[in-house]
C-alpha positions as CSV (number, residue, x, y, z in Angstrom):
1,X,54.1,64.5,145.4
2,X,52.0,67.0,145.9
3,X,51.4,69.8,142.9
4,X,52.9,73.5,145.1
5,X,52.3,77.2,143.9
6,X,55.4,77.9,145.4
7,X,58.1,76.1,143.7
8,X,61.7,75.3,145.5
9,X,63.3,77.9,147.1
10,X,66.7,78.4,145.5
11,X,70.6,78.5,147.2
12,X,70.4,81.2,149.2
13,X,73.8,80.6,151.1
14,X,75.6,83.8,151.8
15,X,78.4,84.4,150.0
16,X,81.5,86.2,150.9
17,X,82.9,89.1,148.6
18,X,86.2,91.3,148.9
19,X,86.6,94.4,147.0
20,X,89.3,97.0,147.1
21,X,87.3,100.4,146.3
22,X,89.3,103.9,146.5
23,X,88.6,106.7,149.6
24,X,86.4,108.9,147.2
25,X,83.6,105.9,146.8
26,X,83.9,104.8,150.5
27,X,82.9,108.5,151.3
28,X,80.1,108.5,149.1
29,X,78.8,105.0,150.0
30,X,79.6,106.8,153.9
31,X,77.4,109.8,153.1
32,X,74.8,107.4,151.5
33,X,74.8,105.6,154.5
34,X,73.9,108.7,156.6
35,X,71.2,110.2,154.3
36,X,70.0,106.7,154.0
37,X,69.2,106.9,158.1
38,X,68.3,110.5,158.1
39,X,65.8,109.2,155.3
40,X,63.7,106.4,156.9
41,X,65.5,106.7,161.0
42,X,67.4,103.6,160.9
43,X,71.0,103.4,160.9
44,X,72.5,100.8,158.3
45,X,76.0,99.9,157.9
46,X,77.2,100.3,154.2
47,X,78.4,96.6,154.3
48,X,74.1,96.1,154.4
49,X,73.3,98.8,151.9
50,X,75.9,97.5,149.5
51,X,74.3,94.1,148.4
52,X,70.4,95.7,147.7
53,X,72.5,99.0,145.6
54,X,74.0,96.2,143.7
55,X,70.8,94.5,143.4
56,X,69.0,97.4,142.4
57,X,71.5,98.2,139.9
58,X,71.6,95.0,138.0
59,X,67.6,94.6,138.4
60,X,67.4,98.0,136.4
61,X,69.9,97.4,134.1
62,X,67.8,96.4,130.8
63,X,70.3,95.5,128.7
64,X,71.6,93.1,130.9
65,X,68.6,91.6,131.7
66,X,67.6,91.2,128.0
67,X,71.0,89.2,127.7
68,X,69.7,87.1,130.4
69,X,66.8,85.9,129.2
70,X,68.2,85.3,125.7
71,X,68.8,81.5,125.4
């Protein structure tokens, strides 16, 4: 087998999340939505920005990841 840089891709199956958030954070993440096109000139729908905000959040998170690499 041959020796690759690029090691197995991992599971990167969708999955499917349902959340209940109140009217005050769907007009924020609405407003986000529409500075976020004014920004770069591309429309998004929050159900796209949602997944890379919670990314971003938990990738800058230290504490967190500091629990995660503990063994």
């Amino acid at each position: 087998m041959p020796d690759l840089k690029l090691p197995k891709l991992p599971d990167r199956t969708p999955v499917r999340l349902t959340i209940s958030i109140t009217p005050d954070l769907q007009a924020a993440l609405n407003d986000y939505a529409k500075l976020y096109a004014e920004t770069y000139g591309r429309e998004e729908p929050v159900t796209e920005l949602i997944p890379a905000m919670l990314a971003s959040f938990v990738e800058s998170d230290r504490a967190f990841s500091r629990s995660r690499a503990k063994p």
